[in-house]
C-alpha positions as CSV (number, residue, x, y, z in Angstrom):
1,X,20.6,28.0,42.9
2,X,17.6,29.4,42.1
3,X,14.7,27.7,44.5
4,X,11.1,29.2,42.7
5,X,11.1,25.7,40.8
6,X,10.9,23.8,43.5
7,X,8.5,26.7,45.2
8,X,6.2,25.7,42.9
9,X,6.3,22.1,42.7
10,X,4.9,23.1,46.2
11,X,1.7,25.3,45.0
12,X,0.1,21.8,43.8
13,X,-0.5,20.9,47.3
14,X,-2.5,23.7,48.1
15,X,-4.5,23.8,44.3
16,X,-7.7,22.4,45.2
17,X,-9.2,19.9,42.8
18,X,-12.3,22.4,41.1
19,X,-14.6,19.7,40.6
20,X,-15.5,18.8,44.3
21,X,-15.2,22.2,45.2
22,X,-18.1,22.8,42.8
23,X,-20.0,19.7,44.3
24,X,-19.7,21.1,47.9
25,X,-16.9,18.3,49.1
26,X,-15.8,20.2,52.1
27,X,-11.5,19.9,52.0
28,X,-11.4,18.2,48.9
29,X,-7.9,16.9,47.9
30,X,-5.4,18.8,45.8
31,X,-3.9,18.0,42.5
32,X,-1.0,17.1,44.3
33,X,-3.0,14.3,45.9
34,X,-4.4,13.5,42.8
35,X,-0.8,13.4,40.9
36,X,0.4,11.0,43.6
37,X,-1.8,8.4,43.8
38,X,-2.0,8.4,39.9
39,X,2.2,7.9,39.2
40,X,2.0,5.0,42.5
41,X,-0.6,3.2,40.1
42,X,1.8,4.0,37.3
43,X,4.9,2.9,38.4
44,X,3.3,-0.2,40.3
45,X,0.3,-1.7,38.3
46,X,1.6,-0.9,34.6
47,X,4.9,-3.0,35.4
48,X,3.5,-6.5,34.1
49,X,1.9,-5.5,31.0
50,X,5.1,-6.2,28.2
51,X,4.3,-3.3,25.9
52,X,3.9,-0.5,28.7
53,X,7.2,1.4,30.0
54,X,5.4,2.1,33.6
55,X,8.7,4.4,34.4
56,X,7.8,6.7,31.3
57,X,3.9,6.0,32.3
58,X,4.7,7.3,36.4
59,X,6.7,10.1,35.0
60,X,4.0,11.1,32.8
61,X,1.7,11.3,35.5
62,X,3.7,13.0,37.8
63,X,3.9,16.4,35.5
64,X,0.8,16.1,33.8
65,X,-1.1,18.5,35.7
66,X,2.2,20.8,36.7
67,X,0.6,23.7,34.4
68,X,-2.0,23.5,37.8
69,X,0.4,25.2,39.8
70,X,0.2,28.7,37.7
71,X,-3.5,28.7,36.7
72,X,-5.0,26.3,38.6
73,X,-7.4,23.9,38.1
74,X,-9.6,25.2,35.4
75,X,-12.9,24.1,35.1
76,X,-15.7,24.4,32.2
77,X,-17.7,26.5,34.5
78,X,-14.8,29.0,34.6
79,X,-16.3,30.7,31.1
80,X,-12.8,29.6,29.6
81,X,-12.9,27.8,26.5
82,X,-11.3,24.6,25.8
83,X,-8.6,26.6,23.3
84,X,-8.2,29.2,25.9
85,X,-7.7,26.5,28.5
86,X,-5.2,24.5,26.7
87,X,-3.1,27.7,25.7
88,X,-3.5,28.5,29.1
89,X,-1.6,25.5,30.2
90,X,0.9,25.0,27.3
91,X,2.3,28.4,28.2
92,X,2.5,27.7,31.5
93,X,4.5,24.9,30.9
94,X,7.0,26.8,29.1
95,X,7.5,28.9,31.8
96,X,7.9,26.5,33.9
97,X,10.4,24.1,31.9
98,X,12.3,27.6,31.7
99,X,12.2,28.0,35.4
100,X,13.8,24.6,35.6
101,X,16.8,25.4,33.5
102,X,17.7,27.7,36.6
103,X,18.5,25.3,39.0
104,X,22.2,24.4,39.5
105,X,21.2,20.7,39.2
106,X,19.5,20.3,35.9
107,X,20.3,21.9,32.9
108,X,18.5,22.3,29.6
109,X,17.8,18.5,29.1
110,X,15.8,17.9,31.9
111,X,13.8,21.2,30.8
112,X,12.5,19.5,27.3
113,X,11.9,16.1,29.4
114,X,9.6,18.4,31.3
115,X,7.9,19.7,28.1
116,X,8.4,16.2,26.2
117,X,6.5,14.4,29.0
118,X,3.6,17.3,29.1
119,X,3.2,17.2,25.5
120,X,3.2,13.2,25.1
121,X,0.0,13.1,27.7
122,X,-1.4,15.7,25.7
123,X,-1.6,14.8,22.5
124,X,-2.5,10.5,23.9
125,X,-0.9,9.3,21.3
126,X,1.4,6.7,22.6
127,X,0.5,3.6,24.7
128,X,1.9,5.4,27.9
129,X,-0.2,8.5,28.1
130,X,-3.4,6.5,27.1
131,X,-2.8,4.1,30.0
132,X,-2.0,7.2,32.2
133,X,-5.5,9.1,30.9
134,X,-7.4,6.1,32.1
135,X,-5.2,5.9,35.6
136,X,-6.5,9.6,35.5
137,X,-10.0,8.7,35.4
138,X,-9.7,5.7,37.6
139,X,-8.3,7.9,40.6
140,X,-11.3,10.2,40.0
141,X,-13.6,7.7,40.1
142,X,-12.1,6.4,43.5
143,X,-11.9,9.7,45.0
144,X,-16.1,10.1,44.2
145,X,-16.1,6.5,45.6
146,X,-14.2,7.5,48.7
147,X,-16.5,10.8,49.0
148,X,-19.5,8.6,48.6
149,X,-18.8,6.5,51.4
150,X,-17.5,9.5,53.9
151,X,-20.1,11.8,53.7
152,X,-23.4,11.3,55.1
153,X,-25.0,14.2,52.7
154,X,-24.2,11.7,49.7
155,X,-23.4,14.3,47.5
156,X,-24.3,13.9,43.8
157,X,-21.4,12.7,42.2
158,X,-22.7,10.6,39.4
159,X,-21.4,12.5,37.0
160,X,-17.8,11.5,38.0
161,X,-18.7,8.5,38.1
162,X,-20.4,8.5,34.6
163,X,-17.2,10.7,32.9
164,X,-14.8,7.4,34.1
165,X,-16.9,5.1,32.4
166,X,-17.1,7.4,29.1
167,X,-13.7,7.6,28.7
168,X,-11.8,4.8,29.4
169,X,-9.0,4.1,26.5
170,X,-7.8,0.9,27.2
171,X,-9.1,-2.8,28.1
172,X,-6.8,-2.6,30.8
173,X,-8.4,0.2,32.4
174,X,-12.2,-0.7,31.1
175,X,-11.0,-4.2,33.5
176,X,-10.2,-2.1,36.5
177,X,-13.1,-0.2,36.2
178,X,-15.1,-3.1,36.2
179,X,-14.1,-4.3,39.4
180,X,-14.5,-0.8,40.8
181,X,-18.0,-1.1,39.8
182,X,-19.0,-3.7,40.4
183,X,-18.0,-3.2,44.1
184,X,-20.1,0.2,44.8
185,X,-22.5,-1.6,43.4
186,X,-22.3,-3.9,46.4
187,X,-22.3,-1.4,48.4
188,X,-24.7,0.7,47.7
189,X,-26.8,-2.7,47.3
190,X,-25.8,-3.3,50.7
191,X,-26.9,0.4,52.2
192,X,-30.3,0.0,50.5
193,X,-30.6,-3.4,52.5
194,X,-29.7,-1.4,55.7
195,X,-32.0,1.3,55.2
196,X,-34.8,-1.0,54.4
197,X,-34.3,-2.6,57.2
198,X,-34.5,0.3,59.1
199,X,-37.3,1.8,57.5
200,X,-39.2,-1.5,58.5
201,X,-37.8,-1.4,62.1
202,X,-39.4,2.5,62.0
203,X,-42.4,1.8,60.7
204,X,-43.0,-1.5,63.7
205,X,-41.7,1.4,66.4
206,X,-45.0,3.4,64.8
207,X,-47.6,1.5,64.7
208,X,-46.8,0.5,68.1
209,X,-46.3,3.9,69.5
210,X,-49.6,4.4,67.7
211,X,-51.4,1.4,69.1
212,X,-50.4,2.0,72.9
213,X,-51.3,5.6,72.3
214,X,-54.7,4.2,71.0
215,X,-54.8,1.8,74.5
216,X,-54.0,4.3,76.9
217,X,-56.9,6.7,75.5
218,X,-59.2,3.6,75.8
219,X,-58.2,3.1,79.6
220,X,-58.5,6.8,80.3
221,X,-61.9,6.5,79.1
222,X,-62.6,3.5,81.0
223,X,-61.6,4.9,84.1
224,X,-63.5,8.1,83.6
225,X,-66.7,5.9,83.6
């Protein structure tokens, strides 16, 4: 049985996700991470809707980002054009549906689901990779969310936040997003409250700081006389 598939189903753990790299995130989470969370939301939250198959929808998401594992996670900043990107990952794909005909327990079936499922996300044509593109962009906007809240630098991750709300495909994701918004909004409402408050609490400590300082050089004086 030839093991390098499954060697590289591995490599996704360690691929670090380029865009918080690039916005200083200190251990950001890989695109395993990021493949994870999106198929639970697949399998779990599209199983209600009629028209969705949230089976098809999780396995999309689960090898939608596979190509990650031989070229990593390519960025616009990388001086790679979009065309050179996608070839990029369309060949690594091949190679990597051909490393799954290897093992002793698939055959060459399972390699074109491989390449089917790749190719269905991206071209976003059927109901299933659209709802999976917005799951996409729903975990990145509550990963900058999370990042928001943990670090006390507050790194600048609007545009995350702004890309999410660009690109949403269906109502069913614009409603999620919503929700999302509409609680860091109540947040960050919240923090500004805090940090008022403790501006104000500042400014009191200072002017009394500044008026016993002023007392104290009056008694001085006194006494001196």
């Amino acid at each position: 049985m030839d093991l390098d598939f499954l060697r590289l189903l591995g490599k996704l753990k360690t691929v670090p996700r380029a865009g918080w790299v690039l916005r200083g995130i200190h251990d950001p989470e890989s695109v395993a991470d990021h493949s994870w969370r999106m198929s639970v939301m697949a399998l779990f939250l599209l199983q209600d809707l009629p028209t969705v198959n949230a089976v098809r929808a999780c396995q999309i998401a689960l090898v939608h980002d596979l190509a990650e594992a031989e070229v990593g996670d390519i960025t616009p900043f990388d001086g790679i054009t979009p065309e050179d990107k996608h070839q990029r990952e369309h060949d690594a794909m091949f190679s990597i549906s051909r490393m799954l005909t290897h093992c002793t327990t698939a055959n060459s079936a399972s390699s074109a689901q491989l390449l089917e499922l790749y190719q269905e996300y991206d071209k976003g044509e059927t109901l299933e990779a659209q709802y999976v593109k917005d799951i996409d962009k729903l975990d990145m906007y509550l990963q900058a969310d999370a990042y928001e809240r943990s670090h006390r630098t507050k790194p600048d991750l609007q545009s995350f936040f702004i890309g999410a709300q660009q690109k949403m495909k269906t109502e069913w994701g614009l409603n999620v997003l919503r929700a999302l918004e509409h609680e860091r909004n109540e947040r960050k409402r919240g923090e500004k409250d805090t940090n008022d408050k403790t501006e104000s609490v500042r400014n009191v400590v200072f002017a009394v700081s500044v008026v016993g300082l002023s007392l104290v050089h009056v008694g001085w004086s006194w006494v001196k006389r």
